[in-house]
C-alpha positions in Angstrom: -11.2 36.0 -20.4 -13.8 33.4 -20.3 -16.7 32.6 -23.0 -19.7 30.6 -22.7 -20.9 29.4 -26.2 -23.7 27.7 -26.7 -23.9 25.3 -29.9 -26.4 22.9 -31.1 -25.3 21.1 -33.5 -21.3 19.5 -34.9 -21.7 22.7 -37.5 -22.0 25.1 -35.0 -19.1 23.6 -33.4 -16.7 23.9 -36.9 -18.3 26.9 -37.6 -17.2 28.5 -33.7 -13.8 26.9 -33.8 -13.0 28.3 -37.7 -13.9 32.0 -36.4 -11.8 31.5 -33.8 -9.0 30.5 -35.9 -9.0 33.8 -38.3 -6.9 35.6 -35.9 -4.4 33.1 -34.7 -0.9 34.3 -35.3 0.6 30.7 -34.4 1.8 29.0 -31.3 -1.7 28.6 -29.4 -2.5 25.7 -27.4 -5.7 24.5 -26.9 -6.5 21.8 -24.0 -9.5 20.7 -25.2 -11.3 18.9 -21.9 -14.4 16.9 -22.1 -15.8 13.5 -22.2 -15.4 10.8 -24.8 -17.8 12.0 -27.9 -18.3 15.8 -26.2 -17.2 17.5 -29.3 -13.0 17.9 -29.3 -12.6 16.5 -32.5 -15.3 18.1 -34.0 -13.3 21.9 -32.2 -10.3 20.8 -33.8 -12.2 19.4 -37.6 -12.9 23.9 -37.4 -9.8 25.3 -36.2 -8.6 23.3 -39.3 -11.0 24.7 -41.7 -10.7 28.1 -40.6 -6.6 27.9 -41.1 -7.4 26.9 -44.4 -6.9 23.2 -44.0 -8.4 20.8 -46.4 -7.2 17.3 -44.9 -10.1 15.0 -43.3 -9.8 15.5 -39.6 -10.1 12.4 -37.4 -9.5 11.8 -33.7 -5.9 10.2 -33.2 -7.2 8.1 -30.7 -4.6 4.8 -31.6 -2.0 6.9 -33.4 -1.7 9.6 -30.6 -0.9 12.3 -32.8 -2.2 13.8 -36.4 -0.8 16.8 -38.4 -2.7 19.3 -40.8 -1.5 21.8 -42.8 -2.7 25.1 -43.4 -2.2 28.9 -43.2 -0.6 27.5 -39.9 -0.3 23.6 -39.2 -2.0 22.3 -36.6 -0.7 19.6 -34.7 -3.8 17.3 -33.1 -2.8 14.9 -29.8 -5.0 12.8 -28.3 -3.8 11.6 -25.0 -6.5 9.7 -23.6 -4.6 6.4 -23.6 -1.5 7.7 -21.8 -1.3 7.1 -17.9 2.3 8.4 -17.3 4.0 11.3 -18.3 7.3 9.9 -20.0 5.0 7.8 -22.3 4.4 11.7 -24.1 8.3 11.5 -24.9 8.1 9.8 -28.4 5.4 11.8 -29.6 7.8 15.2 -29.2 5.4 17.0 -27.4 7.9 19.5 -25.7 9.9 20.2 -28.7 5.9 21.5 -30.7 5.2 23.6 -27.7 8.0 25.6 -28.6 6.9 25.5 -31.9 4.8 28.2 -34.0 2.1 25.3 -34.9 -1.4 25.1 -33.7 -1.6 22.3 -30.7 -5.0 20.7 -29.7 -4.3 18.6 -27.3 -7.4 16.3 -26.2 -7.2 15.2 -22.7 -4.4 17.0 -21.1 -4.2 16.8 -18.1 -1.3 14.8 -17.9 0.9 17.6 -19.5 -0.8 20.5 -17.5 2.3 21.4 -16.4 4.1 22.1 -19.0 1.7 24.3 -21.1 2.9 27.8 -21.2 -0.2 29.7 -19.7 0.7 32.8 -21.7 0.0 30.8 -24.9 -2.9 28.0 -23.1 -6.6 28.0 -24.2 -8.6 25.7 -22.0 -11.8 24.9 -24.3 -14.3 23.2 -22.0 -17.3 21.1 -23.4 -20.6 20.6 -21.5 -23.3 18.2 -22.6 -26.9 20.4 -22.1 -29.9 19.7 -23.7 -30.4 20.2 -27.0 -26.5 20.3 -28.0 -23.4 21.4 -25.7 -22.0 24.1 -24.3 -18.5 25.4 -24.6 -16.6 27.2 -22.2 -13.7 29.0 -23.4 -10.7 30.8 -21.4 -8.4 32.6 -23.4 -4.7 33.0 -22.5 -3.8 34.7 -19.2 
């Protein structure tokens, strides 16, 4: 199912992202797609709120991958810097999809393939005036 949210501000963001969260059971995926600054971090800063989290999130732009704990960890990737798939291996990817964690995974299209669409959320984000828009698909 698909959602088209409308939020105009980085507390609107959280504030969607935490609501979310309340019913996650664990083991979702998000692919969070957008450009650099379009609100993915700010997605993932609610998701870990509304689990509970109190850590300071930040982007893991240079360190590829951040962890939060919570009613359920989340487990935060950035991927932007990758350009080939095995570069993923070190950062054990594969072995957290299997996992019962939260994954947000910014910019994933290089490991489309092996998200399990049963478990996938595809969170788009849309620069419009005044704010963004976020376009949400839930799991097939």
């Amino acid at each position: 199912m698909k959602q088209i949210h409308r939020c105009h501000s980085e507390a609107e963001t959280r504030q969607l992202a935490a609501h979310l969260a309340q019913n996650f059971q664990g083991g979702e995926i998000f692919a969070l797609i957008g450009d650099l600054g379009g609100g993915k971090t700010t997605f993932v800063k609610g998701l870990v709120a509304g689990l509970g989290g109190s850590s300071t999130v930040t982007s893991p732009t240079f360190n590829l991958v951040h962890r939060y704990s919570g009613r359920i960890p989340v487990i935060h990737y950035d991927l932007y810097r990758l350009k080939k798939f095995q570069e993923i291996e070190s950062l054990d990817l594969e072995t957290e999809i299997e996992s019962k964690n939260i994954l947000a995974i910014e910019w994933p299209q290089l490991v489309q393939a092996i998200l399990p669409r049963s478990r996938t959320w595809h969170v788009e984000f849309k620069e419009i005036d005044a704010g963004r828009e976020i376009i949400i698909e839930s799991p097939s």
